[in-house]
C-alpha positions as YAML, in Angstrom:
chain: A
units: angstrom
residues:
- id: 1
  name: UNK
  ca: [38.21, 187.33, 114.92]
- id: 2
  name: UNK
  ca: [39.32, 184.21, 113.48]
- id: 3
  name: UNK
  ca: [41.91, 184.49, 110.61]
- id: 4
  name: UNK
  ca: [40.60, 183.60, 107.25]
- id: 5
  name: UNK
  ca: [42.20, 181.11, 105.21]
- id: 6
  name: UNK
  ca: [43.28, 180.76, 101.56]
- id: 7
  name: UNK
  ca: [40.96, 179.86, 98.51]
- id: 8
  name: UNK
  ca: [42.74, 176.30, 98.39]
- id: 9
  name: UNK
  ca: [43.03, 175.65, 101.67]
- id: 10
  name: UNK
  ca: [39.37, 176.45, 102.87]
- id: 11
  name: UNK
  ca: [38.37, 174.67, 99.72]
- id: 12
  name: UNK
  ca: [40.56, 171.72, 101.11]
- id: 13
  name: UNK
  ca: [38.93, 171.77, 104.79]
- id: 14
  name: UNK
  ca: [35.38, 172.14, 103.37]
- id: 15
  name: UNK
  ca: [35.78, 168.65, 101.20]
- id: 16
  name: UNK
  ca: [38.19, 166.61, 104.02]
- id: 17
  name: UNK
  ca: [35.10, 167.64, 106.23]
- id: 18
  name: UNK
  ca: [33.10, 164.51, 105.70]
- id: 19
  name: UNK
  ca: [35.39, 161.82, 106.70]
- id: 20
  name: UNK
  ca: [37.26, 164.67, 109.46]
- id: 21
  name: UNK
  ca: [34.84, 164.07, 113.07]
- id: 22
  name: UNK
  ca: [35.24, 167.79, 113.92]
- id: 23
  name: UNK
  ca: [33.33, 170.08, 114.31]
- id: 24
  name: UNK
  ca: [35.01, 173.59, 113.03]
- id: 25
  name: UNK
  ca: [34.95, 176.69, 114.67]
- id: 26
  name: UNK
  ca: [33.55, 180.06, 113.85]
- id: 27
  name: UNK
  ca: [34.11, 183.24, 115.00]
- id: 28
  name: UNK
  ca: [30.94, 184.19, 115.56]
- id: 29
  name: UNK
  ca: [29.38, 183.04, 118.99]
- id: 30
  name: UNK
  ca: [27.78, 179.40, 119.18]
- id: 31
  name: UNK
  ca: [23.98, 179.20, 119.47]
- id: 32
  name: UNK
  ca: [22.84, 179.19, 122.41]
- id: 33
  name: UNK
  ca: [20.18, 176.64, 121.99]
- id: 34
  name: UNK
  ca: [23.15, 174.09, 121.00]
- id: 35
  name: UNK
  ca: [25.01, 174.26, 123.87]
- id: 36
  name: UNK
  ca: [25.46, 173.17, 126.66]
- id: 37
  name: UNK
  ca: [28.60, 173.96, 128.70]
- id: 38
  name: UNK
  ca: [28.37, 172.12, 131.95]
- id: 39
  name: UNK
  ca: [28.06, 168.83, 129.91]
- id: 40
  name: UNK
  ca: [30.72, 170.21, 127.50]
- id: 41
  name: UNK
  ca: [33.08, 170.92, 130.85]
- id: 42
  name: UNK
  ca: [32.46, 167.51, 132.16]
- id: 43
  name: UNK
  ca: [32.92, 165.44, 128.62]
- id: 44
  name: UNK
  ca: [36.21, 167.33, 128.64]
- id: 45
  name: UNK
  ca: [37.71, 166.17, 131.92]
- id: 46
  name: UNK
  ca: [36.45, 162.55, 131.12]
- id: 47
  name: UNK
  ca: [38.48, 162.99, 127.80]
- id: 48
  name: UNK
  ca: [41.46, 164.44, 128.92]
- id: 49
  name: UNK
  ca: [42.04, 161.42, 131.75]
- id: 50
  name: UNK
  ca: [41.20, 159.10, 129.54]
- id: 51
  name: UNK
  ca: [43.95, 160.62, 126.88]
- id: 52
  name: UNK
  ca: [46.48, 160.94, 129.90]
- id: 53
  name: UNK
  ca: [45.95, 157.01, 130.64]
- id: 54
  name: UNK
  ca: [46.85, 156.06, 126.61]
- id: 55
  name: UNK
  ca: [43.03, 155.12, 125.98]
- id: 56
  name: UNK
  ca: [42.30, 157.56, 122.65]
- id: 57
  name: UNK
  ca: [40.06, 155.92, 120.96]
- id: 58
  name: UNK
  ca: [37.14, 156.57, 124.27]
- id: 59
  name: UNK
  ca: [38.87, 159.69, 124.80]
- id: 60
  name: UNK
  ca: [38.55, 161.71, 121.11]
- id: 61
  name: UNK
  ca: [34.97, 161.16, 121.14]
- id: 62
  name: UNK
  ca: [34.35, 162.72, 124.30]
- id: 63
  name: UNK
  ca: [36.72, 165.76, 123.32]
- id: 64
  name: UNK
  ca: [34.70, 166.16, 120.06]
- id: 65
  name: UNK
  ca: [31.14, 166.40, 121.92]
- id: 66
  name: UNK
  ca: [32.41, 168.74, 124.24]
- id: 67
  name: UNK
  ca: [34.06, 171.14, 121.87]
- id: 68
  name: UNK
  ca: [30.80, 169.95, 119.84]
- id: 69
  name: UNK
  ca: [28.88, 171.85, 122.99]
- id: 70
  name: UNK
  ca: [30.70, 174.33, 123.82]
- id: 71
  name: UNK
  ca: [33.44, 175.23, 121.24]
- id: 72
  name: UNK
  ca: [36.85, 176.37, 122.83]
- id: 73
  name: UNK
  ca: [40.64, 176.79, 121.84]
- id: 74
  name: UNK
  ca: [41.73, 174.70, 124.69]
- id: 75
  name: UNK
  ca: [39.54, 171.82, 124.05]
- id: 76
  name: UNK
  ca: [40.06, 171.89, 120.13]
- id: 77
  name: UNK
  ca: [44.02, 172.09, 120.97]
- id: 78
  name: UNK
  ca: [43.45, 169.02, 123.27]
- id: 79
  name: UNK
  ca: [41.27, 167.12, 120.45]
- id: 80
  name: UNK
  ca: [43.82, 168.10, 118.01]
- id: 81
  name: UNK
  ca: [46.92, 166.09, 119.89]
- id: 82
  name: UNK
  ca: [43.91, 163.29, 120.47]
- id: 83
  name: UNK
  ca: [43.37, 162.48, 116.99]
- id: 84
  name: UNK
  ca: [47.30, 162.83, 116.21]
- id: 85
  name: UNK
  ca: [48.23, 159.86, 118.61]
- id: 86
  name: UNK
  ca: [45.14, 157.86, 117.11]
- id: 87
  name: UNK
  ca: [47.06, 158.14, 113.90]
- id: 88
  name: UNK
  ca: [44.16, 160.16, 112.15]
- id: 89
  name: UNK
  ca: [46.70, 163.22, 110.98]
- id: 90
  name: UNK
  ca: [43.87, 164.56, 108.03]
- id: 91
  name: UNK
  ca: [41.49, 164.86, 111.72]
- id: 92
  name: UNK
  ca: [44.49, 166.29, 113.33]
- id: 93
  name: UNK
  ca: [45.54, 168.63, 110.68]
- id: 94
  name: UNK
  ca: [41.91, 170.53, 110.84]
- id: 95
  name: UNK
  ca: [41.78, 170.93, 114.45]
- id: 96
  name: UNK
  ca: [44.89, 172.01, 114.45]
- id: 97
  name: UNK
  ca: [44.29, 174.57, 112.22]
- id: 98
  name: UNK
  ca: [41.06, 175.41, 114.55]
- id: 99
  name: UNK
  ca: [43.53, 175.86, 117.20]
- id: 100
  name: UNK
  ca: [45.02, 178.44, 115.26]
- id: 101
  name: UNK
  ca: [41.93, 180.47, 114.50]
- id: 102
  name: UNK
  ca: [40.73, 180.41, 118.29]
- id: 103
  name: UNK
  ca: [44.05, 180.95, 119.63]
- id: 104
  name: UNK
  ca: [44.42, 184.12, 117.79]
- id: 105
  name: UNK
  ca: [41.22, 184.74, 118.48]
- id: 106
  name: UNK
  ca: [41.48, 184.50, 122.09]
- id: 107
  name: UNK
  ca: [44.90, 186.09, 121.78]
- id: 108
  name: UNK
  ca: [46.92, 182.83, 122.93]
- id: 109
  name: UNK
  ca: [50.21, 182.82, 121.42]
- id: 110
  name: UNK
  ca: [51.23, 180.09, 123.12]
- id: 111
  name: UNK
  ca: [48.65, 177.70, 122.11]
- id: 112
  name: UNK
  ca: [48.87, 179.30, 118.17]
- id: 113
  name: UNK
  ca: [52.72, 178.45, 118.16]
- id: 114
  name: UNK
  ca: [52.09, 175.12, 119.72]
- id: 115
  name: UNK
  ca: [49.37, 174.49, 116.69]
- id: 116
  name: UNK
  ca: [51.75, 175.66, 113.82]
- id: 117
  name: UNK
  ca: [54.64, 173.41, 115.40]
- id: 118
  name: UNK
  ca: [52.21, 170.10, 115.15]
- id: 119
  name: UNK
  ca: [51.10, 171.25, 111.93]
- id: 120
  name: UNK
  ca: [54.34, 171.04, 110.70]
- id: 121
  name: UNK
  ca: [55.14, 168.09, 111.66]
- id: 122
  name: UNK
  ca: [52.41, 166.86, 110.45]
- id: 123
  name: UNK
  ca: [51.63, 167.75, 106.80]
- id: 124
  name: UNK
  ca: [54.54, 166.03, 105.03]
- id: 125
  name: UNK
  ca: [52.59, 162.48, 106.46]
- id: 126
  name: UNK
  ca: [49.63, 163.84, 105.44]
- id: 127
  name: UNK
  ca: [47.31, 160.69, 102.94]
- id: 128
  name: UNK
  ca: [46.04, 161.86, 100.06]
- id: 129
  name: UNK
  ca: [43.01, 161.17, 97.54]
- id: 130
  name: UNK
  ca: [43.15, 163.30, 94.14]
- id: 131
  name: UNK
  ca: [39.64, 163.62, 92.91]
- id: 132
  name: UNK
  ca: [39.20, 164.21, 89.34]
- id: 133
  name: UNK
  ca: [35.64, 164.49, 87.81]
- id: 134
  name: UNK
  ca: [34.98, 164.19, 83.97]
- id: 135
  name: UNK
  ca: [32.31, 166.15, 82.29]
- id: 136
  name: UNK
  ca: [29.85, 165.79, 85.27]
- id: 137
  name: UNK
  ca: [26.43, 166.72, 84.66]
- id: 138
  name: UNK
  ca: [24.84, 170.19, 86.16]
- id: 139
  name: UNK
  ca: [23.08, 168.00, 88.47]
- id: 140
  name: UNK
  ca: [25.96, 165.66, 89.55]
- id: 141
  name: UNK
  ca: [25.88, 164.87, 93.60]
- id: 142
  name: UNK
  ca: [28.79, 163.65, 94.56]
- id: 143
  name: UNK
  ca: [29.66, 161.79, 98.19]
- id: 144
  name: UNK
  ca: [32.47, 160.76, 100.14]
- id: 145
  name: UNK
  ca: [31.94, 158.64, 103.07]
- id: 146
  name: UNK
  ca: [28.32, 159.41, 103.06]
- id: 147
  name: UNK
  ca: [29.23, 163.65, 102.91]
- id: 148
  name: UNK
  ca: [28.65, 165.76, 100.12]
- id: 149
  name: UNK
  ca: [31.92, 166.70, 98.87]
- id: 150
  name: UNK
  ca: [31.37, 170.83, 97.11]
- id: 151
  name: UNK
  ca: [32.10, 171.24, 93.75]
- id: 152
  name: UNK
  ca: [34.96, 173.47, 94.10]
- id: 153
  name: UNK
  ca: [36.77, 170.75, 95.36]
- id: 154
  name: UNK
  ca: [36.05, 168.61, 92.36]
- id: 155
  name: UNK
  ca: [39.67, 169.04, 90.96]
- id: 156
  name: UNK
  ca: [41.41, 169.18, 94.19]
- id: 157
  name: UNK
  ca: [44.07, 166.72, 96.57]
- id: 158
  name: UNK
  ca: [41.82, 165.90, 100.03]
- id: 159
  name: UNK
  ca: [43.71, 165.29, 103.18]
- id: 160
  name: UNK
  ca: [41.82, 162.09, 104.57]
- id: 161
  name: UNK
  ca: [42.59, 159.48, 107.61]
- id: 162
  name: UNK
  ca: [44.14, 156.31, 106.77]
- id: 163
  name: UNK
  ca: [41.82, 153.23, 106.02]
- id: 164
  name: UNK
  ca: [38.36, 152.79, 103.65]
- id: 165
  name: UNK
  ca: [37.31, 155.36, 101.90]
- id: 166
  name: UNK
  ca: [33.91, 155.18, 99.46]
- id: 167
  name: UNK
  ca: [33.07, 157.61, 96.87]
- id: 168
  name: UNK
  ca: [29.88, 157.84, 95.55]
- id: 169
  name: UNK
  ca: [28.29, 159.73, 92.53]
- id: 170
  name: UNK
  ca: [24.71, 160.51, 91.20]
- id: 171
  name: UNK
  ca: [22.77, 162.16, 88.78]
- id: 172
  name: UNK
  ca: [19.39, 161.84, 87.49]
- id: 173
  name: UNK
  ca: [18.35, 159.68, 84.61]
- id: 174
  name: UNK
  ca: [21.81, 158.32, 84.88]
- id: 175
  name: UNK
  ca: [23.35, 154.78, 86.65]
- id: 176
  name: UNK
  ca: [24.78, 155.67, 89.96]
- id: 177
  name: UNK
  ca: [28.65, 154.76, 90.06]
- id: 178
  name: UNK
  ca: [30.64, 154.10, 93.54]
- id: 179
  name: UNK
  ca: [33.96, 152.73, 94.79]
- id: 180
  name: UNK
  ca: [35.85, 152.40, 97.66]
- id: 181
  name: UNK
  ca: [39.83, 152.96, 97.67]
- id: 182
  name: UNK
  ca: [42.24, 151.71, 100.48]
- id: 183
  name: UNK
  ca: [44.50, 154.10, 101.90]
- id: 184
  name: UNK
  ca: [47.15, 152.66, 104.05]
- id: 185
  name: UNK
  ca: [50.58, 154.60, 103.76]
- id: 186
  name: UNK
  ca: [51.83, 157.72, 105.46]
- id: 187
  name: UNK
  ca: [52.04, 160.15, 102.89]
- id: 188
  name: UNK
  ca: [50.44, 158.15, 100.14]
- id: 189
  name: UNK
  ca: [48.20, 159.93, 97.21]
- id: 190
  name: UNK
  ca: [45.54, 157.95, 96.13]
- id: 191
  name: UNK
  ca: [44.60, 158.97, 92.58]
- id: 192
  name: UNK
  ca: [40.12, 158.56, 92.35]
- id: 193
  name: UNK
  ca: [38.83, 158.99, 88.89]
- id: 194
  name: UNK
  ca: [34.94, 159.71, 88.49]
- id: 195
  name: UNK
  ca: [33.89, 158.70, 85.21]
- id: 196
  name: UNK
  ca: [31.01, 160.18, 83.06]
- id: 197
  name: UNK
  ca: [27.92, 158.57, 84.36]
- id: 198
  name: UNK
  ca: [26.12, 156.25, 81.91]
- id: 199
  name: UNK
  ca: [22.41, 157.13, 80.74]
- id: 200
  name: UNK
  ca: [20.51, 154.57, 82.59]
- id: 201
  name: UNK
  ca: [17.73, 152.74, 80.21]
- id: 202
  name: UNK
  ca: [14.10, 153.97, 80.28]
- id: 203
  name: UNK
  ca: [11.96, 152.08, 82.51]
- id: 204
  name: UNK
  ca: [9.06, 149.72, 80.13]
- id: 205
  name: UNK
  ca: [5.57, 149.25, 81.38]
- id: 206
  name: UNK
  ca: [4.85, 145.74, 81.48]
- id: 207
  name: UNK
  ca: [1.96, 145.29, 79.17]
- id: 208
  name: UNK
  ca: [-0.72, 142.45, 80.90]
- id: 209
  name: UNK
  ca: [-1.33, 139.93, 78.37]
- id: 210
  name: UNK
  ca: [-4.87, 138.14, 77.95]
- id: 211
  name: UNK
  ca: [-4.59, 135.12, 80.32]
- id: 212
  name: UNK
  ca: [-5.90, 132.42, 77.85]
- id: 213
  name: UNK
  ca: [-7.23, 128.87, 78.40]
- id: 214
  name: UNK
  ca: [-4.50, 126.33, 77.19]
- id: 215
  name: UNK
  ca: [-5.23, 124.90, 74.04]
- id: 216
  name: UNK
  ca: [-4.17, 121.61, 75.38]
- id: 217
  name: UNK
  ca: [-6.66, 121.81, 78.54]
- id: 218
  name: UNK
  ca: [-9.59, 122.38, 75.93]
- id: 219
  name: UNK
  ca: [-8.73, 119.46, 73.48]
- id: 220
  name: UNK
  ca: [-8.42, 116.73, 76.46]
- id: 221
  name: UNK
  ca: [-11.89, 117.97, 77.42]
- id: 222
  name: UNK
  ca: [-13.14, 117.73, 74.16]
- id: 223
  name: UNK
  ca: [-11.64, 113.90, 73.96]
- id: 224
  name: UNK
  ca: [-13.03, 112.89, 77.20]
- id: 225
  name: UNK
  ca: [-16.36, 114.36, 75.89]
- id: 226
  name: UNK
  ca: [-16.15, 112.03, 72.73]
- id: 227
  name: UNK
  ca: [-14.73, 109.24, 74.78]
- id: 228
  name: UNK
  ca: [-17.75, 108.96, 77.33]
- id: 229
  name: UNK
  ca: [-20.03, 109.69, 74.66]
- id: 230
  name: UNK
  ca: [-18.80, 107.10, 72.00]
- id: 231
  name: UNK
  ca: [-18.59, 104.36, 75.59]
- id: 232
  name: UNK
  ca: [-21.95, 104.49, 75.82]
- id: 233
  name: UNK
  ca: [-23.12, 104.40, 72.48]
- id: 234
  name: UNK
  ca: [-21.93, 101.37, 72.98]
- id: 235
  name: UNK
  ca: [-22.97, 100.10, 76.29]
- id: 236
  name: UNK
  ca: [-25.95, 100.99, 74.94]
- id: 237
  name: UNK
  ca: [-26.14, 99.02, 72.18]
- id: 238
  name: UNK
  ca: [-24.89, 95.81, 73.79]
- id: 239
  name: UNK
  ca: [-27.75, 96.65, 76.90]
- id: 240
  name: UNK
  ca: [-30.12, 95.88, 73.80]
- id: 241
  name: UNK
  ca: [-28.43, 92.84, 72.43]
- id: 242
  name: UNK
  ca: [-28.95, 91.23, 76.03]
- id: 243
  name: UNK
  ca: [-32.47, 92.64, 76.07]
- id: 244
  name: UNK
  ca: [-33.05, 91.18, 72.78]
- id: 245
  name: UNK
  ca: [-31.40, 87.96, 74.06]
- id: 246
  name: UNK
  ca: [-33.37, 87.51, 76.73]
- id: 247
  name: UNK
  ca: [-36.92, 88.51, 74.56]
- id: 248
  name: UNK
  ca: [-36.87, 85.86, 72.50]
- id: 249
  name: UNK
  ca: [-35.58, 83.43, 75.07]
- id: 250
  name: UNK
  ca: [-38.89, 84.87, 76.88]
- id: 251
  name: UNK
  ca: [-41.00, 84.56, 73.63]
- id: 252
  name: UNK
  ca: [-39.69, 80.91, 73.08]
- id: 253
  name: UNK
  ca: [-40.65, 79.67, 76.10]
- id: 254
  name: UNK
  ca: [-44.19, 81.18, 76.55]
- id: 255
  name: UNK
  ca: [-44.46, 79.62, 73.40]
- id: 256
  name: UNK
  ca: [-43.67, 76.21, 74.74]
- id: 257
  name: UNK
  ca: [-46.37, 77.02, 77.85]
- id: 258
  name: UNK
  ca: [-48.86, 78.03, 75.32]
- id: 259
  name: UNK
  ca: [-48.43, 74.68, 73.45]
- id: 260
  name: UNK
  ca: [-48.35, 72.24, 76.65]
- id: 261
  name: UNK
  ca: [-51.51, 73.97, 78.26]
- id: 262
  name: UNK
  ca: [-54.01, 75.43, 75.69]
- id: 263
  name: UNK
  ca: [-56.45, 75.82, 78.40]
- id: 264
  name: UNK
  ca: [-57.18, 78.17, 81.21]
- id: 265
  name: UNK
  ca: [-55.65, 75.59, 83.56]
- id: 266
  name: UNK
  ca: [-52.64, 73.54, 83.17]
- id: 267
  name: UNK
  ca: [-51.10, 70.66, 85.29]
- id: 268
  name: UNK
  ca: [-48.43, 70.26, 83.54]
- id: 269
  name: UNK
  ca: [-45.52, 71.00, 85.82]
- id: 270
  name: UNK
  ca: [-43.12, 71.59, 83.10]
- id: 271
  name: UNK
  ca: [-44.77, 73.81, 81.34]
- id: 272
  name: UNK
  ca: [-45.94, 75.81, 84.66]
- id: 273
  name: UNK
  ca: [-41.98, 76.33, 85.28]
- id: 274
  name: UNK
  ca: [-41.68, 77.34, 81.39]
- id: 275
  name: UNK
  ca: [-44.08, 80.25, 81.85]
- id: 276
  name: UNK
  ca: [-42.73, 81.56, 85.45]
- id: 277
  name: UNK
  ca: [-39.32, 81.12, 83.76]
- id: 278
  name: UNK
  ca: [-40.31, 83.39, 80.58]
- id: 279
  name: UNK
  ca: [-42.07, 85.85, 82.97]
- id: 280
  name: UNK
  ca: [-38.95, 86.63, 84.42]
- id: 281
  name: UNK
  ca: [-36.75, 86.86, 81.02]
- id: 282
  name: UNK
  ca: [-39.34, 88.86, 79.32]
- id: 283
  name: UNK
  ca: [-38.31, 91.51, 82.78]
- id: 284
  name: UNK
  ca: [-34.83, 91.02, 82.37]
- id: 285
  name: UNK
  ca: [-35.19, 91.72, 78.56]
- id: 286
  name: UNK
  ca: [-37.33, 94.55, 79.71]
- id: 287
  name: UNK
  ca: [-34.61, 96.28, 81.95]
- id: 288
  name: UNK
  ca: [-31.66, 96.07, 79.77]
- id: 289
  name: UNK
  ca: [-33.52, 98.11, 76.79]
- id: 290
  name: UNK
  ca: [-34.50, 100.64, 79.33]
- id: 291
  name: UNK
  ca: [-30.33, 100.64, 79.88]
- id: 292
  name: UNK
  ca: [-29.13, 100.68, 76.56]
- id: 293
  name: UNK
  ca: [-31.82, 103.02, 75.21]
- id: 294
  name: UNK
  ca: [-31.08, 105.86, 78.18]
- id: 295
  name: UNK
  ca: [-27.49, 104.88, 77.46]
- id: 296
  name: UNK
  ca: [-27.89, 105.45, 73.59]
- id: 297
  name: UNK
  ca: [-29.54, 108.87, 74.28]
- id: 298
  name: UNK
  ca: [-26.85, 110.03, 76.84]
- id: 299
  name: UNK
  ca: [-24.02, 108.85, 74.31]
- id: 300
  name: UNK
  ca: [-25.39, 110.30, 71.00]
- id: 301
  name: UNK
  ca: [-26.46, 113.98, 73.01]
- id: 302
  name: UNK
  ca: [-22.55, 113.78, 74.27]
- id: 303
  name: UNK
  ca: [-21.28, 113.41, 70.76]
- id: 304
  name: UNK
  ca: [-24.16, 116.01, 69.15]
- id: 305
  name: UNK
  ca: [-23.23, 118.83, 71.82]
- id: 306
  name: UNK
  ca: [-19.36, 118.32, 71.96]
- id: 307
  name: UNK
  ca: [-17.23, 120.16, 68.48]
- id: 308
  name: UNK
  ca: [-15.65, 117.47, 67.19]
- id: 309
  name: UNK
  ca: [-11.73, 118.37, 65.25]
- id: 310
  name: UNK
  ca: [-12.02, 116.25, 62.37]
- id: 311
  name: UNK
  ca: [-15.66, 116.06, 61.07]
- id: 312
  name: UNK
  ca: [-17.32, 112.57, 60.80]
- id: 313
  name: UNK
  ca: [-20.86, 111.36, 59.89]
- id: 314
  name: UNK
  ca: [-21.78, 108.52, 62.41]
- id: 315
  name: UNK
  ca: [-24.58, 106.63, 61.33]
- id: 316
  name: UNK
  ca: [-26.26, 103.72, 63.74]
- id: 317
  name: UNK
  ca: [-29.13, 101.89, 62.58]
- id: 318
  name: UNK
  ca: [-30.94, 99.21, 64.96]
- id: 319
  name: UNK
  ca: [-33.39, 96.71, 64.01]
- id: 320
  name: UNK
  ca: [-34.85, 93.38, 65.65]
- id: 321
  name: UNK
  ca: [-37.58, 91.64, 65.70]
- id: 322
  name: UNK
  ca: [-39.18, 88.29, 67.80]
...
């Protein structure tokens, strides 16, 4: 069976599990549905000659899916030593303390003492990130690089990899809070500080406000209204002072006629031409009224039907006579 660890260090291995690529071992047997050891055997062999020719970063991978698919002590050992000459010790650290459980499992001395002697040399350049949590919430989630990190481990030091690490920190009804802290040293403690979370503001319903016609729109209308109405009031009135013109040039010269040719006939030329010419003024008098009395009508209906803002009495009074 695998030997159990202490309260603190399990705690330690469950948190460092979401930025450690491992995959830890149990002592109970693997599912079989999981696995898949001829895959596993050949991933291994691949990773192992690519470790042998100095090329680690193509070689852990393979070593991790393999152990991934069929978990082993001599392929945990092997990923163990991988990630220690990538330089990721936290990584290294928890395999090699896998190598420890399965080698006593397996009842390989050899490979537990070669374990414990890496692990040694190891943990003094072990990075560091203290994580300290203030008065989190009952339903505070909190992540690191993407992982859930337990609450037991809320209080605690986390062996992590050198480089970028995120933390990130949610509750509900409250603003989320993340960071990211750089750890580049050997050996370094990084101290990461999760404050309370803020209450985040309630959310307010827009209210839809009536969409109304601008004031401004309404009161140009209403002058262009007034305008065309008061233009032709007037174009109507000045149609009728050229119809009125031209009736009593009409009446003056039929007059004339009359006078030069009282008779049914009349050879006088002049007054012939005086009578053709007042025929056609008395039309042209004729037309413009019909203008400037439709005009008159159209203006006066514009100016009855349209509200006027300042109220006026208009008065127009016409009279004529021939």
């Amino acid at each position: 069976m695998r030997a159990a660890c202490g309260p603190r260090w399990c705690a330690l291995r469950i948190a460092a599990a979401g930025c450690i690529a491992v995959a830890s071992a149990s002592g109970a047997d693997p599912d079989p549905a999981n696995t898949n050891p001829a895959l596993a055997e050949a991933l291994f062999r691949e990773g192992k000659q690519l470790a042998g020719a100095g090329d680690f970063e193509r070689a852990c991978p393979k070593l991790a899916d393999s152990h991934r698919l069929d978990p082993g002590g001599g392929t945990v050992l092997a990923l163990a030593h991988c990630h220690e000459a990538r330089g990721r010790l936290a990584s290294a650290w928890a395999a090699f303390n896998d190598a420890i459980a399965f080698a006593q499992r397996d009842g390989r001395g050899d490979r537990e003492t070669e374990a414990r002697s890496r692990l040694a040399a190891i943990e003094p350049r072990l990075c560091w990130i203290e994580l300290t949590v203030s008065t989190p919430p009952s339903d505070l989630e909190l992540r690191h690089d993407g992982q859930p990190v337990p609450r037991s481990a809320w209080a605690s030091r986390l062996p992590v990899d050198p480089g970028l690490h995120r933390f990130e920190a949610r509750a509900g009804r409250r603003k989320p809070w993340s960071v990211s802290v750089q750890v580049a040293e050997e050996g370094a403690t990084v101290a990461v500080l999760v404050p309370a979370l803020e209450a985040s503001s309630p959310a307010v319903a827009a209210v839809p406000r009536r969409r109304e016609r601008p004031r401004s729109v309404r009161r140009d209308s209403i002058s262009a209204s007034h305008q065309w109405g008061w233009s032709a009031l007037a174009g109507g009135v000045a149609a009728m002072s050229v119809g009125a013109y031209f009736g009593i040039l009409a009446l003056s010269d039929d007059r004339k006629a009359d006078e030069a040719c009282s008779g049914a006939r009349c050879d006088d030329r002049a007054a012939v031409d005086r009578s053709e010419r007042a025929a056609r003024l008395a039309t042209i008098s004729t037309l413009a009224f019909g203008v400037g009395i439709t005009s008159v009508a159209t203006g006066g209906a514009l100016l009855a039907l349209t509200p006027s803002r300042t109220p006026s009495n208009v008065g127009l009074h016409i009279s004529g006579g021939f």
